[in-house]
N, C-alpha and C positions, 0 to 999 in steps of 0.2 A: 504494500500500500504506500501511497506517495507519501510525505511527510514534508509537511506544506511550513510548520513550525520555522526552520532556519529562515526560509526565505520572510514571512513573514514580520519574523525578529530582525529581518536587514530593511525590512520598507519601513516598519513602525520605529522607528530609532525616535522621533520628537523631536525631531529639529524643526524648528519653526519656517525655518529658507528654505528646505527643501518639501515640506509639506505646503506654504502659500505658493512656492513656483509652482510644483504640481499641480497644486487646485486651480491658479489663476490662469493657465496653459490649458487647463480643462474646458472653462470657462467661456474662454475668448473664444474658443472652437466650436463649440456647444451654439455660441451669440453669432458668430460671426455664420454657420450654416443656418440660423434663423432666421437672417435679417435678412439674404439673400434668396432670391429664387431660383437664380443659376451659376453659373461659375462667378465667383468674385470678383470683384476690379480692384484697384487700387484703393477710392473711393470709398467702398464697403470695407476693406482694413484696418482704414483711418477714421472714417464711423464707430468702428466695433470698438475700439480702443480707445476713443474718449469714451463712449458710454459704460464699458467697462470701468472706465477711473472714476468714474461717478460711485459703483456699486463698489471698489473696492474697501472705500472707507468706512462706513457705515456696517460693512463685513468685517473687518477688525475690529470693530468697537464692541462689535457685538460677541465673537469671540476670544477677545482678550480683556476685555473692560466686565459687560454687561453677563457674560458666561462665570467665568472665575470666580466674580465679585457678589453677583446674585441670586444664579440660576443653581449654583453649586453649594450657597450656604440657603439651602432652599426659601429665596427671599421669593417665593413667587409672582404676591402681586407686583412688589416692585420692579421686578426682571420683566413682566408683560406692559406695565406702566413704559419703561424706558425704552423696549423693542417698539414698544406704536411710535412713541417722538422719534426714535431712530430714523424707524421706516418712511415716517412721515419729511421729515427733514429735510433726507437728502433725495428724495423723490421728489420733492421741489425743486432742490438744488440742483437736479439733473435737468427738469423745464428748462429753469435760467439759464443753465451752461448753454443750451442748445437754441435758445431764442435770443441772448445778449454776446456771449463768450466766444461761442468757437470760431465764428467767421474774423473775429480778429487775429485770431489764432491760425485758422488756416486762409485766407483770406484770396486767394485761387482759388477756393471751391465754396460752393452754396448747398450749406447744409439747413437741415427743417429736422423737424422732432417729426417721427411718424406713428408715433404712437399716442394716445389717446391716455388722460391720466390714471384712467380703470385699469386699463391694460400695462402703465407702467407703475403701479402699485402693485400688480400682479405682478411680472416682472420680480421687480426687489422684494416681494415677500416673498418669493417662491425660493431667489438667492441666499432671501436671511435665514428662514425655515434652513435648505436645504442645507447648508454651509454647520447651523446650530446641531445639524445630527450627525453630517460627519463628524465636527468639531468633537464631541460626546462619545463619538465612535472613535474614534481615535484615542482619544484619552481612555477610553477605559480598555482598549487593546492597551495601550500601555502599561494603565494601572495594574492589568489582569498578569500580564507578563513581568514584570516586578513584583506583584503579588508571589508569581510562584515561582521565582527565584529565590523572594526572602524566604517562604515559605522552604523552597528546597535545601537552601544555606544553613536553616535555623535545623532543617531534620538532620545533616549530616552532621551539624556540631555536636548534636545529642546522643547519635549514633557513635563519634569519635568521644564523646564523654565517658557514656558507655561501655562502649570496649576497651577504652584505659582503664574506668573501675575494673573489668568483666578481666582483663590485663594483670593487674595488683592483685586480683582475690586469686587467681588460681596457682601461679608460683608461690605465694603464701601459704596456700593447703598444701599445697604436696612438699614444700619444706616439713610443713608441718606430720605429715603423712610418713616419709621419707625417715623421719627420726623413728617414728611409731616401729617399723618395719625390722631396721636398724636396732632398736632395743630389743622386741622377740629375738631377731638373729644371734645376740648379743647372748642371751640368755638360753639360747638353744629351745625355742620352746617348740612343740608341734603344731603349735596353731599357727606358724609363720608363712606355711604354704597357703594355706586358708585367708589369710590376711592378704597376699600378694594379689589373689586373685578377686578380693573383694575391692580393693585396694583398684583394681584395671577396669571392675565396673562403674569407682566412681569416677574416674578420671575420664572416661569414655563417654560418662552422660556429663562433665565441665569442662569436656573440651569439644563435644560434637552435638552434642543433643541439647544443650543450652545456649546455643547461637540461633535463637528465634526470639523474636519480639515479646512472644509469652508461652507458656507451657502447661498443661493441663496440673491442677494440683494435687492429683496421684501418683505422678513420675516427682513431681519436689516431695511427697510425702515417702518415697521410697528410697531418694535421693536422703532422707535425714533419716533415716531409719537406717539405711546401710552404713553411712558413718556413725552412726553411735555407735551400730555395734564392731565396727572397725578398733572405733576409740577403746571400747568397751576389752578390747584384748590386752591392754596395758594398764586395765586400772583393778587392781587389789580388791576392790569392792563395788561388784558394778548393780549393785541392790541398790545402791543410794543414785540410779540415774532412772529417771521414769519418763515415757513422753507415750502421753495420754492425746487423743484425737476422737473429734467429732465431725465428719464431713458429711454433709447433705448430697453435695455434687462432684462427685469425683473430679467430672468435666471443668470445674468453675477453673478458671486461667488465671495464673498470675505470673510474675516476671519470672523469669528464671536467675537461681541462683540469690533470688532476694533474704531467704531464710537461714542460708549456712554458717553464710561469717556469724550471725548469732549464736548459732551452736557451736561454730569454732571457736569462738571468745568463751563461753562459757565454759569449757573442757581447757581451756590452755589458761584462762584465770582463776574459775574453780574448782575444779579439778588436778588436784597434785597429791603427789605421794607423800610429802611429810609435813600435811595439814591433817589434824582429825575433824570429823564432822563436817566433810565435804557432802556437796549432791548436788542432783541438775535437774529440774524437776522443767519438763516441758506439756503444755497445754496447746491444743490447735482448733481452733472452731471455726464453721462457716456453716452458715445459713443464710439462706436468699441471695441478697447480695453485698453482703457482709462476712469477713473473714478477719479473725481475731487468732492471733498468734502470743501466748507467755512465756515466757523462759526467767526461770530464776535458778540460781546457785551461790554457795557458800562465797561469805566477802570478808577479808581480813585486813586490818590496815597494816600490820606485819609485813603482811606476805605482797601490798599494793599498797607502795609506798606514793606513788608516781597516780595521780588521780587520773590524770590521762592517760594511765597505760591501759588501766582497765578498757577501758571503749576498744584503744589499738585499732587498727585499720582498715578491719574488717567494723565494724562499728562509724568510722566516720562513711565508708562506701556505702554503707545501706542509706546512709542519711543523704546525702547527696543521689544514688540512687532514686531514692522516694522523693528528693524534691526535681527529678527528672521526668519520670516516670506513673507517680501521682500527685503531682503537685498543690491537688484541689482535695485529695480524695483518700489524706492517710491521718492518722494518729500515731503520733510516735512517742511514748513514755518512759523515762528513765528514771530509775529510784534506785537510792543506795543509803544503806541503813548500816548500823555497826557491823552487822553480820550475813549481809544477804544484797546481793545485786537484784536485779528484776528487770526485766524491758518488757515493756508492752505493745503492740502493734496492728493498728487497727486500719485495714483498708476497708475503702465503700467502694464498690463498682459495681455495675453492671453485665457487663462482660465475662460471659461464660464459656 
């Protein structure tokens, strides 16, 4: 299929010279096979063209003055008020030129007005009309084509926002992962083959199945269920980790990858070996179009000395994430207590 778009984008540029020479080139030609009935002379060139200079002015004012100023900040009566004096004006103005002016001007030829003042009201209201929709037309090919370039600009900044978060999260996890694997090995344990390989399912759904705009919330619920229990191979007491879930909609969509650095914050600040009375206690709910995420685990100012560490990076990425991605449409709560972190996380949408 042709694809009319380039050429389009090279005539609508908005330059003002080269859209009045076109129109007024239009014009003369349009006037000039009107006013004659058979081949042209000389005479009818130099007719055409002062009558033309008559219309042209009254056509700028209208589209640079009378358009801009009150047709577009919808002054409507005003912009009809001013179009009649326009039209009026210089349809006079055109009489005189041609009963007093031009014969001084060309003064070899005897010229008459042949037309009739009905007929040159018609005339210039047909130019001022006709001129006010290209004018309108024109502009809003413009507007439309800057519309969706800012439009286009704004989607790939978000996209390259995106994939630098979607960038930071995943060499993070599998640092983190990467150690996990490393200490079974370390300790010879037999769950380390079992690990490697649960270990290649997640990284195969953060590195290929999470490069989509949104993902069904059964693969992210499987997606946090496989890492816990990934994690859950390194921890001494894996009683004290729960994640409790209620979904209505399997199908209901959300971003991918938005829920992990939560749990991976969780397990790498509370969860450690030589804390007592550690745990990770995770809540997930959705109904309608509402989806509600808790996560809470053990907080110690000992062990998090650094207030900001706690969040870590995985933490600021969700935030900047949500202010991406639902900007209008999330709740995001943090509390931290002597003893106990908590994040809440509430999106609205519709979008299933």
């Amino acid at each position: 299929m042709l694809n009319l778009n380039p050429y389009l984008s090279k005539l609508n540029n908005h330059n003002p010279i080269v859209f009045n020479l076109m129109l007024w080139v239009l014009a003369y030609v349009i006037l000039l096979f009107s006013f004659t009935q058979s081949t042209p002379a000389k005479i009818d060139y130099i007719y055409t063209g002062n009558f033309l200079s008559t219309i042209i002015l009254p056509v700028i004012i209208n589209m640079y003055v009378l358009i801009p100023k009150l047709l577009k900040h919808e002054k409507y009566t005003l912009y009809i008020i001013f179009f009649i004096i326009n039209l009026t004006l210089f349809t006079q103005l055109n009489i005189w030129f041609f009963s007093y002016f031009i014969d001084y001007i060309f003064p070899e030829y005897y010229f008459i007005s042949y037309h009739s003042n009905t007929k040159l009201i018609t005339i210039f209201s047909v130019f001022l009309i006709s001129t006010t929709l290209i004018k309108l037309s024109e502009d809003w090919f413009y507007f439309n084509r800057n519309e969706n370039r800012d439009l286009k600009q704004r989607n790939q900044h978000i996209q390259t926002q995106l994939s630098l978060l979607r960038a930071q999260i995943n060499p993070h996890f599998l640092f983190n992962s990467l150690n996990v694997i490393y200490a079974l090995a370390v300790e010879k344990k037999d769950e380390t083959k079992d690990a490697i390989v649960q270990l290649s399912d997640i990284l195969r759904y953060v590195i290929y199945d999470s490069n989509t705009k949104k993902v069904r919330l059964k693969e992210e619920t499987i997606l946090l269920e496989n890492f816990i229990a990934f994690q859950k191979f390194r921890q001494h007491n894996s009683k004290n980790i729960t994640f409790k879930k209620s979904i209505e909609n399997e199908n209901y969509t959300i971003y991918p990858m938005l829920l992990l650095p939560l749990v991976e914050n969780s397990f790498k600040h509370g969860i450690k070996g030589d804390i007592t009375n550690t745990f990770i206690n995770i809540n997930m709910k959705q109904n309608n179009d509402t989806f509600l995420f808790y996560i809470e685990n053990n907080y110690s100012k000992h062990s998090n000395n650094d207030t900001n560490e706690h969040s870590g990076l995985g933490l600021e990425n969700i935030k900047q994430n949500l202010e991406i991605v639902y900007p209008k449409n999330h709740e995001l709560k943090i509390l931290k207590t002597e003893n106990k972190f908590t994040v809440t996380l509430k999106l609205n949408t519709n979008e299933y």
